[in-house]
N, C-alpha and C positions, 0 to 999 in steps of 0.2 A: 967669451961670447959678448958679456957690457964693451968688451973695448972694439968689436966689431959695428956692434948697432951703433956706438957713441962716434965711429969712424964712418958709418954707411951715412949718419944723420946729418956729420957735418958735411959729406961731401953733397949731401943734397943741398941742404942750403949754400952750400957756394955754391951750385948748379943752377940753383933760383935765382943767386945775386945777377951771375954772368948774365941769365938770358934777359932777366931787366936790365942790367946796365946797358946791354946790349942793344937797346931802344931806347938811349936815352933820360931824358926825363920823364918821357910817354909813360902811363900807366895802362894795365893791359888787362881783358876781362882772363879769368882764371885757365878757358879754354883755349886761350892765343897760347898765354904761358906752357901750361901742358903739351902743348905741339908744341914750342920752342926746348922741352925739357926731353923731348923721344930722342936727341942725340945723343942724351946720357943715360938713355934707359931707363926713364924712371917713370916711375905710372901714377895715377891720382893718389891712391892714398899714399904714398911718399910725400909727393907734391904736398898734401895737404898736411901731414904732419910737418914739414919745413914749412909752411908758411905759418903756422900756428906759433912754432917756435922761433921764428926770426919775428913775427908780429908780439909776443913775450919780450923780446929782446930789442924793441924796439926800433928794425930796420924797416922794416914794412909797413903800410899800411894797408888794410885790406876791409872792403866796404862791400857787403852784399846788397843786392838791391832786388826790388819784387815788379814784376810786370802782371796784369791781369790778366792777360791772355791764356786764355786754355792753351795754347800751341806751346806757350813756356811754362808751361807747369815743374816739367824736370828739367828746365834747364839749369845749368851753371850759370848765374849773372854776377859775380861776386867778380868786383876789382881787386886789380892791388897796384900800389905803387911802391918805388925806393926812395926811398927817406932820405935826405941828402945832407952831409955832414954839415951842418951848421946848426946856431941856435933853435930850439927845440922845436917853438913855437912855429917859426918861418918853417923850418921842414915838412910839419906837418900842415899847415895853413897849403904850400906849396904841392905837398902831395895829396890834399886832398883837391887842389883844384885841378892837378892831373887827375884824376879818378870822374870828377865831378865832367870835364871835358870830352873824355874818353866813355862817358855813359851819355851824356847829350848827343853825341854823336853818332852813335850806336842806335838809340831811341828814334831820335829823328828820322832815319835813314830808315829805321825799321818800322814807324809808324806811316811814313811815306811810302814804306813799297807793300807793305803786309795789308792783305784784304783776306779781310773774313766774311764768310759767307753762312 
């Protein structure tokens, strides 16, 4: 049974790698991810357990963020990025300015068209 979960675990996280490398440099809110991960059948709590464990192993970076709006209370706003093989520093300098990007734009977009009433 360990050597099924230790096999179902890794093929998550290579499932996670694919659907980010798969965009790039782009870092993606967690819910993009999850619909990019339904071709492999995997559902949140997978998802979240492999990103937990490749953010341990230092592939990922993953950056939750808070909006005030009562309308996002339960949402998912948590990024993530892939970490890209080189000096540590730059990697992570690099993906957090993907994440940092990809929540500017999100926000923007979302404080532009969202009225509250």
């Amino acid at each position: 049974m360990n050597e099924r979960v230790s096999s179902s675990s890794a093929s998550a996280k290579k499932s996670v790698i694919e659907v980010l490398a798969g965009h790039g440099k782009k870092a993606l809110f967690a819910t993009q991810l999850l619909a990019g991960l339904r071709r492999y059948n995997l559902d949140k709590d997978v998802m979240d357990q492999a990103l937990a464990e490749l953010e341990a192993d230092s592939v990922v970076v993953l950056r939750d963020h808070f909006c005030a709006d009562p309308h996002l209370a339960e949402v998912d706003l948590r990024v993530v990025a892939l970490l890209e093989r080189s000096p540590v520093e730059e990697a992570y300098a690099a993906a957090l300015r993907e994440i940092d990007l990809a929540w500017n734009q999100w926000l923007g977009e979302y404080l532009a068209n969202h009225k509250c009433g």
